[in-house]
BADREN-471013 format. One record per atom (N, C-alpha, C, O): residue in one letter; x, z, y. Coordinates in steps of 0.2 Angstrom, whole numbers, plus 5000, padded with zeros to 4 digits. Atoms other than C-alpha are relative to their C-alpha. Layout:
BEGIN
aXZY/...
***
This chain:
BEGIN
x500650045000/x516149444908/x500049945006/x500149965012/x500350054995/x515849284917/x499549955003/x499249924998/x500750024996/x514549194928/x499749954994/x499349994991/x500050055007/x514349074913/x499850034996/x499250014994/x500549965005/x513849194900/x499150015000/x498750025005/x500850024999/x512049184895/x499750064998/x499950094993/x500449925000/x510849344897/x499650004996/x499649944995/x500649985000/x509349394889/x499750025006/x500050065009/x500449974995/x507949434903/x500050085000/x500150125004/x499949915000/x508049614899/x500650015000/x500750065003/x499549984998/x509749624898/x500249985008/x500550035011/x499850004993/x510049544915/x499650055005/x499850085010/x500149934993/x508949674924/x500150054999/x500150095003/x499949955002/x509449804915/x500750005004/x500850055007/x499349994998/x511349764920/x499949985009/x500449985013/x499950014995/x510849724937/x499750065005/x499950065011/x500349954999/x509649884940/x500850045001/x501050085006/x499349935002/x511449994934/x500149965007/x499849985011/x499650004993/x512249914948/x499950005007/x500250005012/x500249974994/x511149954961/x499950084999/x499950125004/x500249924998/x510750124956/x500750064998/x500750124998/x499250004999/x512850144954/x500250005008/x500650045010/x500050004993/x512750104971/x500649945002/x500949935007/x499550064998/x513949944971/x499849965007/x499349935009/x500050024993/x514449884987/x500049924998/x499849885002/x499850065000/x514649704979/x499449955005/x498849955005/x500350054995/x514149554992/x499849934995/x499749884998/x500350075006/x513649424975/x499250034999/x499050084997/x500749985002/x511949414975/x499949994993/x500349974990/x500250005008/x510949424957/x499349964999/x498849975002/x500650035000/x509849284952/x499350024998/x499250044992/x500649995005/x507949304949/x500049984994/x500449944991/x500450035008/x506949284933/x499749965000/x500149984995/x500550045002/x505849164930/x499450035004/x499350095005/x500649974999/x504049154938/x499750044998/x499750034992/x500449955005/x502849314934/x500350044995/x500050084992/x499749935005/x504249414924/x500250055004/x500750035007/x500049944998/x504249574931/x501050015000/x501450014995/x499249994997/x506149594941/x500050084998/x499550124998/x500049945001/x506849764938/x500850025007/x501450015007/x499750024993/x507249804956/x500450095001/x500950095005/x499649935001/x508050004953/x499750044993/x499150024990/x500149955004/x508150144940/x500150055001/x500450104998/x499949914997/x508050294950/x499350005004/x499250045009/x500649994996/x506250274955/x499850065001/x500150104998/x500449924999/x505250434960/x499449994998/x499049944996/x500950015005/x503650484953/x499649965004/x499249925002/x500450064996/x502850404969/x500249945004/x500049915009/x499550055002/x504150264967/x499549945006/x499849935012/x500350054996/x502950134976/x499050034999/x498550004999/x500849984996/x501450224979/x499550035005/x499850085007/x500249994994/x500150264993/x499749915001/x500149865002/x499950075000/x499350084993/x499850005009/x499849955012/x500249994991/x498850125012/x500749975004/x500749965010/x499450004997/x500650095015/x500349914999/x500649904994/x499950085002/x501049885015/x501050024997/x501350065000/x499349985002/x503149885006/x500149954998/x500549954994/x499950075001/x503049685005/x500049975006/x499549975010/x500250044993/x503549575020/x500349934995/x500549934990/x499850055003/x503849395017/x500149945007/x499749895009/x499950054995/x504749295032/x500449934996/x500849944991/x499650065002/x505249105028/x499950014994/x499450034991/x499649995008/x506149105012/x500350054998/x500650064993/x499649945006/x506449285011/x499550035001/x499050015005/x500649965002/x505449405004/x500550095001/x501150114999/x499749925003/x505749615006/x499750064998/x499150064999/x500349965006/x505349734997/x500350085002/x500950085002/x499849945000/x505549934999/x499750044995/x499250014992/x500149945003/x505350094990/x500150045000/x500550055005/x499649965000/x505650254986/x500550044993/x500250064988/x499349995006/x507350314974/x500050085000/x500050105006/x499749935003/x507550494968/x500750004998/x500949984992/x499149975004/x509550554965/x500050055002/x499650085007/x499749944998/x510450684965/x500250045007/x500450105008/x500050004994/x510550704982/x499550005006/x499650025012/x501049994999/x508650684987/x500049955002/x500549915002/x500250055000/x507550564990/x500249935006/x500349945012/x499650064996/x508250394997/x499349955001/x498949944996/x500550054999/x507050245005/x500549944999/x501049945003/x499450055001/x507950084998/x499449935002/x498849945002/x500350064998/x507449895003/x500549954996/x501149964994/x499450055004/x508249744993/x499849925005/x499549935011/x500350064997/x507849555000/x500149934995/x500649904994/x499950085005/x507449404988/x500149955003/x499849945008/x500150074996/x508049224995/x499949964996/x500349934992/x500650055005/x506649114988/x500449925000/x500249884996/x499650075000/x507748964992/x500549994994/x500549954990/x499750035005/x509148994981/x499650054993/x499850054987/x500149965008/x508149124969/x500350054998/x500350064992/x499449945001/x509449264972/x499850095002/x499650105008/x500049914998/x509249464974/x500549995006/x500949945007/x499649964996/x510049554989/x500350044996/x500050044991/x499749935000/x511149704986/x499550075002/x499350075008/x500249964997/x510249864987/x500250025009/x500850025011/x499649974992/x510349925006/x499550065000/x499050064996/x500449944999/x509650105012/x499950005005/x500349975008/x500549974995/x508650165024/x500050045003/x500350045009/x499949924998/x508550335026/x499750054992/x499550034987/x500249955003/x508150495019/x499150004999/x498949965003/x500449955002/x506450585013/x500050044997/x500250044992/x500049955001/x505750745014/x499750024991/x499850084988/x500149985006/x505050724995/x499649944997/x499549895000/x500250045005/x504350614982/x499349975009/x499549925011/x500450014997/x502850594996/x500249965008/x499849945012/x499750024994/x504050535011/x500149944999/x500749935001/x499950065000/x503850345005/x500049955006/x499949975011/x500050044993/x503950195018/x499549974999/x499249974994/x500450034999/x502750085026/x500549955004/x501049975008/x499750054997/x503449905032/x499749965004/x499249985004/x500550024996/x502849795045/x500749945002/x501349965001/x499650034993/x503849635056/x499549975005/x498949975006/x500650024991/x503449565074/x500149954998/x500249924993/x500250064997/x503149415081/x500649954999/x500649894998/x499250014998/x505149385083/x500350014994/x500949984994/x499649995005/x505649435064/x500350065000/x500850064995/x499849934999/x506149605068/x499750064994/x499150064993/x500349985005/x505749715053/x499950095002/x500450135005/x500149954998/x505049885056/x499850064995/x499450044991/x500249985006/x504850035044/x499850065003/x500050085009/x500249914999/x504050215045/x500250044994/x500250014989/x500149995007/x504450335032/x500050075001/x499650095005/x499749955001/x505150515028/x499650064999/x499850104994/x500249905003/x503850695028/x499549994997/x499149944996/x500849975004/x502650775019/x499850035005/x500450065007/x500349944995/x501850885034/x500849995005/x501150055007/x499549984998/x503350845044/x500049915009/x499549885010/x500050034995/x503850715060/x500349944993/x500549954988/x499850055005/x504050525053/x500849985004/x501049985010/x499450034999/x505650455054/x500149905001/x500249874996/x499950055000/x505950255061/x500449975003/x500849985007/x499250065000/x507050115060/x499749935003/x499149915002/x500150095000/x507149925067/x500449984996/x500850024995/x499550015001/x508149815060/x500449945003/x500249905007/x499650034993/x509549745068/x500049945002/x500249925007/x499850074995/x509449585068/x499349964995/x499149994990/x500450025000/x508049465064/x499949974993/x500249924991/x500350025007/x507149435045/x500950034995/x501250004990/x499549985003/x508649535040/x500050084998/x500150135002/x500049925001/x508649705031/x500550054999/x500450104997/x499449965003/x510549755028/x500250045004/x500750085003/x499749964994/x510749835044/x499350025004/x498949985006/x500649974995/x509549945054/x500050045007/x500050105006/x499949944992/x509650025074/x500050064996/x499950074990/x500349935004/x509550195072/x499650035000/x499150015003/x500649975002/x508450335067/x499850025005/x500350065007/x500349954997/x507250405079/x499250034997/x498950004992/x500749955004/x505650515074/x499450025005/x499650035011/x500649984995/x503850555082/x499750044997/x499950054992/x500649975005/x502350655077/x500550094997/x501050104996/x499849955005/x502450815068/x499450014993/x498949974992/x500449985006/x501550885052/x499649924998/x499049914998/x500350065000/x501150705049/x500249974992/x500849964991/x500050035005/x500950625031/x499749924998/x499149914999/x500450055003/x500550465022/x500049935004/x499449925004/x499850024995/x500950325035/x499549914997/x499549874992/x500350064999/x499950165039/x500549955005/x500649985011/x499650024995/x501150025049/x499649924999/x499549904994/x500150074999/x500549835056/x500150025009/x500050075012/x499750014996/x501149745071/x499649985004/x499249955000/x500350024998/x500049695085/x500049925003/x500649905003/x500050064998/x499849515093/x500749985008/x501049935010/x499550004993/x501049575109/x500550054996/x500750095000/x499749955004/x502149675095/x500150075002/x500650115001/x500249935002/x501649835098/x499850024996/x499250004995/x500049985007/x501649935081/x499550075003/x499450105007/x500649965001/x500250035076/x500150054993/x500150014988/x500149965004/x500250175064/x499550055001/x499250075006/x500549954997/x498950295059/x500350044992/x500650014988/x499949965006/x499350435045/x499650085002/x499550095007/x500449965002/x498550605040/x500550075005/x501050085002/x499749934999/x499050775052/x499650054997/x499050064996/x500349945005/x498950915042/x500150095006/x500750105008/x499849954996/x498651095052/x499750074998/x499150074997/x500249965000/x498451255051/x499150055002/x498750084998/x500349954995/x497251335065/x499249934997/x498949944992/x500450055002/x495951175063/x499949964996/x500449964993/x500150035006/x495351055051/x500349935001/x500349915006/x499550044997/x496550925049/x499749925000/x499249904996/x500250054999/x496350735054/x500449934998/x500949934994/x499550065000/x497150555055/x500049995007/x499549975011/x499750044995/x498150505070/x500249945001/x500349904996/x499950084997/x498350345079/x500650015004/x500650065008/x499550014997/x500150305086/x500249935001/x500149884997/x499950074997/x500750155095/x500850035003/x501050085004/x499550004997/x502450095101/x499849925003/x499649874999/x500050074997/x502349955113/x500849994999/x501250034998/x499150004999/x504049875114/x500450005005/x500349985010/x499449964995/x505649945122/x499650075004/x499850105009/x500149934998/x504550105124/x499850044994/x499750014988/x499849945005/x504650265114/x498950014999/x498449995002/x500650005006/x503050305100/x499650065004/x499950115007/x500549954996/x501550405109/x499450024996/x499049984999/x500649985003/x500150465100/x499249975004/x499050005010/x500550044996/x498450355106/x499350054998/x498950065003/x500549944999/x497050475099/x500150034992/x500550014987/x500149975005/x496450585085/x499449954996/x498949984995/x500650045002/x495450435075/x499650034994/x499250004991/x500249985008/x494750535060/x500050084999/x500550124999/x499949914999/x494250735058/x499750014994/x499249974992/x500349995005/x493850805042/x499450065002/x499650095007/x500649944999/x492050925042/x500250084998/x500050135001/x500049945001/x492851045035/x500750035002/x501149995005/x499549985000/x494551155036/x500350014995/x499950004990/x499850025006/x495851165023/x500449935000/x500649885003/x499450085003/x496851045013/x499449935000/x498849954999/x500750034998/x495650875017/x500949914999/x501549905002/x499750095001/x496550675012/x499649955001/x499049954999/x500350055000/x496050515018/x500349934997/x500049895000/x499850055000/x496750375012/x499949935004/x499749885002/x500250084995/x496650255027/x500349924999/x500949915000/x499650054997/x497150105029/x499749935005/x499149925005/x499750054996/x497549955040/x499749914999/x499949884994/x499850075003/x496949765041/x499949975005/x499349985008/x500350064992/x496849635057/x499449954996/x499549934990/x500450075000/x495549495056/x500549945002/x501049955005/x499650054999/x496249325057/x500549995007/x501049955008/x499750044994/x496649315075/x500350055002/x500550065008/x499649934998/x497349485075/x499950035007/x500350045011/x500449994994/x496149545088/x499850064996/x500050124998/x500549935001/x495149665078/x500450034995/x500749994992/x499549975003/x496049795068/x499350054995/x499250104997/x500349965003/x494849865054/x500350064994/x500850044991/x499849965002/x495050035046/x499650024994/x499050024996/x500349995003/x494450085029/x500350094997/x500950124998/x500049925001/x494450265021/x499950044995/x499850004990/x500349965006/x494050385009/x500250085002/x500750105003/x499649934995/x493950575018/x499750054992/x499250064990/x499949945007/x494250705002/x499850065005/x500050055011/x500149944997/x493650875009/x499850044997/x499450024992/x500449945003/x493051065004/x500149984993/x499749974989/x500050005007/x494051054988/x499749954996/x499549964990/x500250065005/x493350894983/x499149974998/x498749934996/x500949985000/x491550954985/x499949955004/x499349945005/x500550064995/x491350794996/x500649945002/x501249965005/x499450045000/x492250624995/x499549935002/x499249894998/x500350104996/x491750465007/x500349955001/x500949955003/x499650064999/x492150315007/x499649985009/x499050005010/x500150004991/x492050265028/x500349935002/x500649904998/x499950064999/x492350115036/x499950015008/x499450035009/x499950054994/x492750055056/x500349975004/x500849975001/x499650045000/x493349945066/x500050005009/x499650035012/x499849984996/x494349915083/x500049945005/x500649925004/x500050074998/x494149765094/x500550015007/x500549965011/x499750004994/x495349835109/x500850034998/x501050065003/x499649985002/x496849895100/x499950094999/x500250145001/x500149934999/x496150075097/x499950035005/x500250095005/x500350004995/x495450095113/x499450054999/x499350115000/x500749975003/x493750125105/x500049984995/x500349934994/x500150025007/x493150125088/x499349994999/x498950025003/x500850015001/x491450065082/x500049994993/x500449984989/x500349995008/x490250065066/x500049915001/x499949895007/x500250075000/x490149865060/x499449965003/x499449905005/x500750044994/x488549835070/x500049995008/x499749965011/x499550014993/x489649865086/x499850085003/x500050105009/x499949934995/x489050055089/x500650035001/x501050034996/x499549974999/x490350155097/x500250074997/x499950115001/x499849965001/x491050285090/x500450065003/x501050055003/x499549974996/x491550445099/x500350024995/x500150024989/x499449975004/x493350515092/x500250055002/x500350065008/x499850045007/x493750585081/x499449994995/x499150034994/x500450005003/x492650505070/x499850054993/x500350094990/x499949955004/x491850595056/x499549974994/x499349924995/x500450035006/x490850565040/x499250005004/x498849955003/x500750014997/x489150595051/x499849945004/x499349925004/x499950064995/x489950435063/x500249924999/x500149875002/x499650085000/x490850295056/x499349984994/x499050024991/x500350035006/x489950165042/x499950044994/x500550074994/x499949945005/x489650285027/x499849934993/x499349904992/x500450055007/x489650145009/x500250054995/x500350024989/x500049995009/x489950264995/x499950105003/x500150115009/x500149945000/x489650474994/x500050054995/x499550044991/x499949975006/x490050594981/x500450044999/x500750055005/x499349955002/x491350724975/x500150024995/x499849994991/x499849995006/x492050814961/x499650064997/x499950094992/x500349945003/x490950954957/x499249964998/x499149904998/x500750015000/x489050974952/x499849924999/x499449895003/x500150085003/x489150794941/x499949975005/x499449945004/x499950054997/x489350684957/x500649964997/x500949984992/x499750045003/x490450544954/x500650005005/x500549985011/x499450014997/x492250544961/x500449935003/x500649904999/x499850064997/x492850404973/x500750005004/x500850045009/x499350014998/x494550354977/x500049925003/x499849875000/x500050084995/x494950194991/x500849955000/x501349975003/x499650044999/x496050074990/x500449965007/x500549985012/x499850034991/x496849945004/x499549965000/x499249954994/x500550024999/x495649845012/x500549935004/x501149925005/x499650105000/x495749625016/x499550015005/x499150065005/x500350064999/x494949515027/x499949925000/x500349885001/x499950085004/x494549355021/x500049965008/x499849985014/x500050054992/x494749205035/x499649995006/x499549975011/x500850024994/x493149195042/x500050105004/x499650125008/x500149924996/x493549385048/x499650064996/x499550114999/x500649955003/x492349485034/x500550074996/x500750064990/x499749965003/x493249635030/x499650034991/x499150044989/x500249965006/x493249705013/x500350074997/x500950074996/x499649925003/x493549895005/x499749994994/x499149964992/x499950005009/x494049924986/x500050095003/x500350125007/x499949945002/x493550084981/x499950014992/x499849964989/x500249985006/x493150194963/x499650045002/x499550075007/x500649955001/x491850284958/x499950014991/x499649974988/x500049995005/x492050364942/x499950095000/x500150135005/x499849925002/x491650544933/x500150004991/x500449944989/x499849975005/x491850604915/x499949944994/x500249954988/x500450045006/x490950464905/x500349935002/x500549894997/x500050065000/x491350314914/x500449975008/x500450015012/x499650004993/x492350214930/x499849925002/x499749874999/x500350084999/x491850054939/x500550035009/x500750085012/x499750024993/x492749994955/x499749955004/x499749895002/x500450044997/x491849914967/x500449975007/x500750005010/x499950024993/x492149784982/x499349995005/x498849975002/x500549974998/x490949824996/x500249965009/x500649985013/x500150034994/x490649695010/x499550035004/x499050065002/x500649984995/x489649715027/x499449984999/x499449924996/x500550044999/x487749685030/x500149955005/x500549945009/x500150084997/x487349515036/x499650005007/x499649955011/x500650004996/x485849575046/x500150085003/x500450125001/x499949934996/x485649745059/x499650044995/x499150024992/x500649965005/x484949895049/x500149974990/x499950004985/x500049995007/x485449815032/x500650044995/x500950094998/x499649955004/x486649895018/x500649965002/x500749915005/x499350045003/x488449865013/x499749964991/x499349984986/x500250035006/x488449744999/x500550034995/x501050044996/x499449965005/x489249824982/x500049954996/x499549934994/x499850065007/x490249694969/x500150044997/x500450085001/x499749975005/x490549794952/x500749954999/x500649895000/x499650055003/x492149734947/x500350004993/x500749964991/x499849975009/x492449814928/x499849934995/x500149914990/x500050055007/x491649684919/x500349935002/x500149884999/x499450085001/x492949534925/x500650014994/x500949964992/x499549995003/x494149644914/x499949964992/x499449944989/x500150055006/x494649544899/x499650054994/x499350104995/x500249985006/x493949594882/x500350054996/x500150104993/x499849985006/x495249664874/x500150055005/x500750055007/x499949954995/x495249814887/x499450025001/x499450075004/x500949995001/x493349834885/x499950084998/x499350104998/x499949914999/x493850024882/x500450055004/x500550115003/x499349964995/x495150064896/x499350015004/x498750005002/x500349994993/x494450124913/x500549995005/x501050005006/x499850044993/x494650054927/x500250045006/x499850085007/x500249954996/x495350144942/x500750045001/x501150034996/x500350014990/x495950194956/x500449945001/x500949924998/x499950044997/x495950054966/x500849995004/x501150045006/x499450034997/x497649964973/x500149975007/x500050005012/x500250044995/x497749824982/x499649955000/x499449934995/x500550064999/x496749694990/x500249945006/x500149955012/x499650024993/x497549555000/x499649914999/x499449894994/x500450085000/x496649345005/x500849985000/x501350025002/x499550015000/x498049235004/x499549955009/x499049975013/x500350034994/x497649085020/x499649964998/x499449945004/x500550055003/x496448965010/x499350044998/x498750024998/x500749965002/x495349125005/x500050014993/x499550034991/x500049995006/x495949154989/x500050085001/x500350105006/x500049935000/x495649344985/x500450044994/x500150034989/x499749975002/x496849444977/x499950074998/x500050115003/x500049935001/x496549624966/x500750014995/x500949984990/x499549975006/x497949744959/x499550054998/x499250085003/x500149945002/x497349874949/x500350054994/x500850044990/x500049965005/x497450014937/x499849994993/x499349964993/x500650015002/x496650004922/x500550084991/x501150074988/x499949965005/x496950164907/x499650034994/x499050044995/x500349965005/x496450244891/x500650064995/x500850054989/x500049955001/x497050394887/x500750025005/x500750025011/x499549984995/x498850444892/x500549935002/x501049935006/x499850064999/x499250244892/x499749965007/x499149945009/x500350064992/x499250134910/x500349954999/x500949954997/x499650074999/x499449954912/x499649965006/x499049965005/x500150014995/x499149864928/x499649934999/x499949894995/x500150085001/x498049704930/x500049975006/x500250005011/x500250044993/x497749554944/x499449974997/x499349964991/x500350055000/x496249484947/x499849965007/x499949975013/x499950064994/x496049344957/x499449945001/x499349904996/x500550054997/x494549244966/x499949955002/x500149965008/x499950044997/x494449094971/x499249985006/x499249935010/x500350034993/x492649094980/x499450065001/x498850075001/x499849944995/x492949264988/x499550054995/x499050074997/x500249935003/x492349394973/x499349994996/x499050044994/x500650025004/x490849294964/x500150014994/x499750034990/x499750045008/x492049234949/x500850064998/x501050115002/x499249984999/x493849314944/x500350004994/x500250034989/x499649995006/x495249284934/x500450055000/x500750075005/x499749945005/x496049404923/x500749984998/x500849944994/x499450015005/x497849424920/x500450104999/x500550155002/x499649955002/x498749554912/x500750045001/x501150064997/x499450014997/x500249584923/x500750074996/x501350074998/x499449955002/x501349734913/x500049974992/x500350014989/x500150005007/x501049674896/x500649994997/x500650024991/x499550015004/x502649624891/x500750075000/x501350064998/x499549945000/x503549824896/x499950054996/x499350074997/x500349955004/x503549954884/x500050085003/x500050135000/x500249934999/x503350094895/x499250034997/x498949994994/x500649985003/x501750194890/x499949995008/x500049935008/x500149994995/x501450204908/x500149985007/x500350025011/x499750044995/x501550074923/x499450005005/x498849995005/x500749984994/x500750124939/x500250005006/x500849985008/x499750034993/x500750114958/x500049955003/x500449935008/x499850084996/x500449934961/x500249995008/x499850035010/x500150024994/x500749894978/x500349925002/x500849885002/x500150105002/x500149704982/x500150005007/x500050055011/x499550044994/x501049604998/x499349995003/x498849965000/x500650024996/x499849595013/x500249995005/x500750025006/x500050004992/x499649545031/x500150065005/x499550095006/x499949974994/x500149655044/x500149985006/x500350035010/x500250024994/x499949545058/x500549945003/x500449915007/x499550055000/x501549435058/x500349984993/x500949964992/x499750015006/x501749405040/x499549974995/x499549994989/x500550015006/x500249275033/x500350014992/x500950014990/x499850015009/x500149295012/x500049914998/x499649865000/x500150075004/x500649135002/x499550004996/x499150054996/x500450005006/x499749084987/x500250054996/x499750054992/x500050005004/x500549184977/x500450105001/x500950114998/x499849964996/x500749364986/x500550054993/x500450054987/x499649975005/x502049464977/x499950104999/x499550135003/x500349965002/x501849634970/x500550074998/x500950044994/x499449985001/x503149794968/x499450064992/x498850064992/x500249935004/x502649944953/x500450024998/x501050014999/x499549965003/x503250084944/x500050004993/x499549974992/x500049975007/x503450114926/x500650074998/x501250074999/x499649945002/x504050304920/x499250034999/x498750024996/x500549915001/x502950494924/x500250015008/x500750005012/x500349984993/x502250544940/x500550075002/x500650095008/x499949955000/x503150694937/x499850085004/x499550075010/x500549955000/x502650884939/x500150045006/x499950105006/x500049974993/x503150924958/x500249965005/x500549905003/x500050054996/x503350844972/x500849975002/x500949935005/x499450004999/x505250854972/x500450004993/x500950044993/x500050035009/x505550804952/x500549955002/x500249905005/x499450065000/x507150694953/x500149954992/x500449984987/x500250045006/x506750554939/x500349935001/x500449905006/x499650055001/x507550394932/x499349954998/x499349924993/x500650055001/x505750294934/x500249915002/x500449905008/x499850084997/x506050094935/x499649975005/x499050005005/x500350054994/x505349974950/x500049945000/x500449915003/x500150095002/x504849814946/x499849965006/x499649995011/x500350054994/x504349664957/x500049954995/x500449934991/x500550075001/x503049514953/x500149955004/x499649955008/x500350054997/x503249374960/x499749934999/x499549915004/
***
């Protein structure tokens, strides 16, 4: 075959996919596709291949773009990273990371101030494993592994204004009801644990879905939530925010919040669970638009029907959160799917608003974009899987800021298409796309 030969779009990812997940050392990069055609970035995805939207797996310095995930082989789960170069329009070579403890040991991305790219990644209930990388806006080579934390899962990472990185993820524990932790690394010193931000009510198994978003000047670090607890009997969506690097945490009206917070303490906008017909809520990643207004995407569906909502602060002391539906922006011809669970939610820098989501009907998934242009009034609809024949394409996860990494116009997007499959350590040949 020679560079001259003329591809099919499907045939060139298809031959360029085998040759990453063959593991070819080759140093020739592979050109992109066309705007908006879904790149086919591995064939060894894992059932949670790119998901966890709590977790950012899109960085965009300059003219590169990088992108991670997590791969399943014969050999266990691998966290792989690739690098687009937007100038010439060429793929990197697959490069690796490290290991993970199982389908749920995916990475979290972040870079500094310097271009330094940083990642978290590795347990289920286990110590996280992280990396820098070696050299600046460059991801083929990384320092090496060192690890913090124990029983810690599900990993939130952004960099702070003095590049001290900030993680927060779910400890899971025996003796007490388990919470979310705050950890920090200032730089050239070792990861410390800064408090226990988040305690479920109850004991047991108990999930929050946190995550992470600075305000524009990367002063204020607001956190959004969903705390799952008592088997499901009670599911909040939560909100606060941090005006000192995690110092103290306060409700949006500036009350302080003693830690660990709890459903009694922080902003309470949505309340529900899966028993005795209440309506079940699952939380997405959360934006702030430029003017500093944070926003959480959550659902709220039961048996009959599913709506997803964005849900700004009161304007006034003592007033509510504002709830947008956002189901009836879907197009027409979807007018029988449901909507849900939430993805992503990223502003670019002019204030355009950017959603990924879900959207399903029966055993069939396909992912949408909508997109704002005057901040969540209006929104258009585009159908971004339509042209792959899987029955089932899930896990968006959409390109956001973590503190040295504004979004462009036109923020990029990673997904799965395959099966979730039926244990947490399911070794599957699911594909991994990228949108850009």
């Amino acid at each position: 075959m020679t560079d001259s030969k003329l591809w099919t779009r499907r045939e060139a990812i298809q031959l360029t996919a085998a040759a990453a997940a063959a593991g070819w050392a080759s140093s020739r990069a592979v050109a992109a596709p066309a705007p908006r055609q879904p790149f086919l970035l591995s064939l060894q995805g894992s059932g949670r291949a790119t998901a966890y939207v709590e977790a950012n797996r899109i960085i965009t310095r300059g003219d590169r773009t990088h992108v991670t995930w997590l791969d399943s082989t014969a050999d266990g789960f691998r966290v792989r990273i690739r690098t687009l170069d937007r100038a010439r329009n060429q793929w990197s070579p697959v490069y690796a990371v490290g290991p993970a403890f199982d389908n749920h040991g995916g990475p979290a991305l972040t870079i500094d101030k310097d271009g330094f790219l940083h990642t978290v990644y590795y347990p289920h209930h286990h110590a996280f494993r992280y990396r820098r990388s070696k050299r600046p806006n460059d991801a083929s080579e990384w320092e090496r592994e060192t690890q913090f934390g124990e029983k810690l899962t599900y990993p939130t990472l952004v960099c702070a204004p003095d590049n001290t990185l900030h993680v927060t993820a779910r400890r899971s524990d025996s003796q007490r009801p388990w919470g979310v932790e705050h950890w920090i690394k200032p730089p050239a010193e070792k990861w410390r644990k800064q408090s226990e931000v988040i305690r479920s009510g109850t004991g047991g198994y108990s999930h929050f879905q946190e995550a992470l978003a600075w305000s524009p000047d990367n002063r204020t670090l607001h956190l959004s939530c969903r705390i799952y607890q008592n088997g499901g009997m009670r599911e909040t969506i939560g909100y606060m925010r941090t005006d000192d690097f995690g110092a103290t945490w306060r409700r949006h009206d500036g009350t302080v919040i003693k830690l660990p917070a709890t459903t009694e303490t922080m902003d309470v906008l949505a309340d529900g669970g899966r028993v005795d017909g209440q309506r079940s809520h699952k939380c997405g990643s959360m934006a702030v638009d430029p003017d500093g207004l944070p926003y959480v995407m959550y659902s709220s569906a039961d048996s009959s029907s599913a709506e997803m909502i964005v849900a700004t602060p009161p304007t006034r002391r003592g007033g509510e959160w504002k709830q947008t539906p956002i189901a009836r922006h879907i197009d027409r011809r979807f007018s029988e799917w449901r909507i849900g669970p939430p993805a992503g939610m990223t502003f670019d820098r002019e204030g355009t608003m950017f959603i990924a989501a879900a959207i399903s009907r029966g055993d069939k998934r396909e992912l949408i974009q909508l997109t704002s242009r005057d901040r969540g009034v209006t929104f258009a609809f585009e159908h971004i899987t339509g042209d792959l024949d899987h029955e089932r394409k899930m896990m968006p996860s959409l390109e956001r800021p973590t503190g040295h990494n504004p979004v462009g116009s036109r923020p990029g997007l990673i997904f799965t298409g395959g099966t979730r499959g039926e244990s947490t350590d399911d070794v599957l040949s699911n594909k991994v796309y990228w949108l850009g």
